[in-house]
N, C-alpha and C positions, 0 to 999 in steps of 0.2 A: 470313124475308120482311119482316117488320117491318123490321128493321135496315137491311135494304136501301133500304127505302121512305125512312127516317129519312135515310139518307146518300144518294139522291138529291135529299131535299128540300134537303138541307142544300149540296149543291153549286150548287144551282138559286139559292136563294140568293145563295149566295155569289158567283156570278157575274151574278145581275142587280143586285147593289150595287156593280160593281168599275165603276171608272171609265176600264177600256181596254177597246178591241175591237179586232179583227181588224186588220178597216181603217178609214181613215175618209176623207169626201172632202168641204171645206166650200170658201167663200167667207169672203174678210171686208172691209175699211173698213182703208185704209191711212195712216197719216198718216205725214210723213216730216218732223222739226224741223231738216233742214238747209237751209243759205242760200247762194245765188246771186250772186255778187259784184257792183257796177256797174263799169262802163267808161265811158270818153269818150276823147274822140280825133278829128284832125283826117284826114278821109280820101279827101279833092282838095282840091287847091292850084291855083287858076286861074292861066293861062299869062300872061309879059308880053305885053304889048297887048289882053289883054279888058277888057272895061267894069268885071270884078273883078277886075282885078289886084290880088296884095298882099291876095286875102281866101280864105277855108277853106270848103270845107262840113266840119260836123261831126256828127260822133253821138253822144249820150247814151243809154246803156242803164242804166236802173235796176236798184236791186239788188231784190231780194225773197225770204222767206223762206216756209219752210211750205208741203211739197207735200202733195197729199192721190190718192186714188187707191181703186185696187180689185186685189183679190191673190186667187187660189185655192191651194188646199191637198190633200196627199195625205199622209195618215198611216201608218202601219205598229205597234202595238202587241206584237203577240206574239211579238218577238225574244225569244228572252233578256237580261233587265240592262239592253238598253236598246229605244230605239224609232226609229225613220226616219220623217222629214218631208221633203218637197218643198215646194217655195216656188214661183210667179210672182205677182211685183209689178208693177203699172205705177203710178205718182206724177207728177202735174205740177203745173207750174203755171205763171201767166200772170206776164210783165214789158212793163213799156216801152219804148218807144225811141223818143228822139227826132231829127230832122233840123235842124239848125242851119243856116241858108241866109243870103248875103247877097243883099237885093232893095232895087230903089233906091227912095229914101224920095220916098213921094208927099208929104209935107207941103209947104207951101208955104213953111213956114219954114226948108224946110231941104231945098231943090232940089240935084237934083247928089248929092246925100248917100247914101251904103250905109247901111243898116239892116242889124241882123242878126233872120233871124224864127224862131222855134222850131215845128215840126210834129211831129205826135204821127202813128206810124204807127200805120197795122192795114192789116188784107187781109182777102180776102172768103172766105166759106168753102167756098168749093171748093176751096180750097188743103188741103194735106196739116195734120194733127196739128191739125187743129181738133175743140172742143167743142163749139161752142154756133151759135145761129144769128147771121145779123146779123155785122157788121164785128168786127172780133174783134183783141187783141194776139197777139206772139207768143207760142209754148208752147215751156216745157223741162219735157223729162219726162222721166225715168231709169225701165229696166227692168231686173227682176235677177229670175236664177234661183236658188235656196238648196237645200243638201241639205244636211240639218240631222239630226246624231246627239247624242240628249239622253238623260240619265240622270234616271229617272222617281222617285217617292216615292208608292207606292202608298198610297192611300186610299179609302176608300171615297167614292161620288160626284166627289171632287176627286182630279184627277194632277195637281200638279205637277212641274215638270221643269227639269232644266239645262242645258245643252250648248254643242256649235260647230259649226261649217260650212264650206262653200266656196261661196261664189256667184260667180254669173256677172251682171257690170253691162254694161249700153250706154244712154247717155246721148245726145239729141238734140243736135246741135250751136247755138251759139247767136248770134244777130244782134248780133254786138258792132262796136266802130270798125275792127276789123282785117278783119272780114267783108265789112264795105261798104266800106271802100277797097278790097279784091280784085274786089266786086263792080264799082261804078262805073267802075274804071280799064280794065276790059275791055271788049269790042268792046257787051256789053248795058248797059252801065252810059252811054257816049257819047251816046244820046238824053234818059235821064232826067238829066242833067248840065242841058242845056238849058232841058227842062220844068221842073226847080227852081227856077232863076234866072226865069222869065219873071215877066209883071205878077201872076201870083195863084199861088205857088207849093204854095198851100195845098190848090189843087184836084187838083194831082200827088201828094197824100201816098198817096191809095189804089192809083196805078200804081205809086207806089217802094215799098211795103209789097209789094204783088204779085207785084212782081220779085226781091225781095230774099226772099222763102219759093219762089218755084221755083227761084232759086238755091241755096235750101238742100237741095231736094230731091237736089240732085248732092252733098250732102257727104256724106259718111260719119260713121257713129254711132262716137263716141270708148267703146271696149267693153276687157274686161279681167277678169282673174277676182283675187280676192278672197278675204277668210272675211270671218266673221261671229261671235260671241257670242249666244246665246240664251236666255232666262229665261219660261219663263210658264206656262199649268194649262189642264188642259180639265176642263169637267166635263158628265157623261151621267146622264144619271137613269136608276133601273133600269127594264128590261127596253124600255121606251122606246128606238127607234135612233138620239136623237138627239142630239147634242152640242156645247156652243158652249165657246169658247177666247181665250184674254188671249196674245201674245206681244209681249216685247220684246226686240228686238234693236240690237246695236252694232256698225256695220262699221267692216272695218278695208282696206285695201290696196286690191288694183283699180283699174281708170283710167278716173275719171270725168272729165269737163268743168275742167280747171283752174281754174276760176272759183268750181265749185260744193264747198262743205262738206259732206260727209256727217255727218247728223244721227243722233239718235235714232228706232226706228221700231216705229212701236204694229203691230199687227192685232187688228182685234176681231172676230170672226166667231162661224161656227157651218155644222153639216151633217150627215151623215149618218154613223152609228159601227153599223158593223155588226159 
């Protein structure tokens, strides 16, 4: 009876020091170090006989780097040899864009004259894929699914692990010069054409911003599937069901945005290990 008592203590132990469970189901903080390329480009050319003939609108889309995001997780532990993880990530982040216009120069020094005036767009948030309150730039955010099979190194309190995957990307499409020339040149784009050009063009940046995100609403998400590389640890304190975790990953394949680099990608989290 003894011996019994000994070799259940001893397994009880042993399994509230092991750093796997069953299952597990967490959240975590995504950061993602890939970068977004910029664009410019001329995307109407005014007809002979307008007041601008011989001049462009244009668009300036800035580049920018570093999304950030939020991801949830589903674990599996007691395979044999190895373990199964599920991935949903979602990452974005905010860029510029600008409208280049020619409007005729009120100076007195210089009547008669085209100027060219730069406006910075936004839109308001009622529009789709917005974060925040208040006038807002556009967003690119990439989503990706992952099933991730990794080979673990048992320890007590820390697993680490190594592995690969197959994920699934879709990628928001983005407000570059080839966007807004398709957009402009169409039957919705021939009113804001005008309002550009008039005496204060400036005060059309929040309807061409507006127009140019419910246009995007009709694109479709540039989507594809992929792997991935996998490297990182969890660790569960005994007997405790809880558990937080470091992953880094590196993708590869899949069809994101042409513009955009796929980066390096943290998760830091934590959740339930039952």
């Amino acid at each position: 009876m003894k011996k019994l008592l000994t070799l259940a203590a001893a397994l009880v132990l042993f399994a509230a020091t092991q750093a796997f469970a069953i299952i597990g189901v967490g959240a975590h903080y995504v950061m993602n170090t890939g970068s977004l390329k910029g664009s410019s480009g001329k995307v109407y050319d005014f007809p002979a006989g307008d007041l601008f003939e011989g001049h462009s609108i244009e668009v300036r889309q800035e580049k920018t780097s570093g999304l950030q995001g939020l991801g949830f997780k589903v674990w599996l532990d007691f395979i044999p040899f190895v373990d199964i993880e599920g991935t949903l990530n979602i990452a974005a982040t905010r860029y510029n864009i600008f409208l280049i216009v020619p409007t005729p120069d009120t100076d007195p020094n210089h009547l008669g004259e085209i100027k060219k005036e730069e406006i910075k767009l936004s839109y308001t948030p009622d529009a789709p894929y917005s974060m925040m309150f208040g006038d807002a730039s556009p967003l690119f955010g990439i989503v990706n699914g992952d099933l991730s099979v990794t080979y673990p190194f048992d320890l007590p309190i820390i697993r680490p692990y190594v592995g690969i995957g197959i994920s699934y990307f879709a990628s928001i499409p983005i407000i570059n010069d080839d966007f807004a020339k398709k957009m402009l040149s169409g039957e919705d784009g021939k009113d804001l054409v005008g309002t550009l050009t008039g005496n204060d063009p400036s005060a059309a940046a929040s309807d061409v911003g507006d127009a140019l995100i419910k246009a995007l609403e009709k694109e479709s998400y540039t989507s594809g599937i992929g792997g991935h590389l996998i490297a990182g640890f969890r660790i569960k304190a005994p007997i405790i069901p809880v558990a937080v975790y470091t992953n880094g990953k590196y993708y590869f394949g899949g069809n994101t945005n042409s513009q955009f680099t796929q980066g390096f990608v943290l998760e830091v989290g934590g959740g339930f290990a039952l």
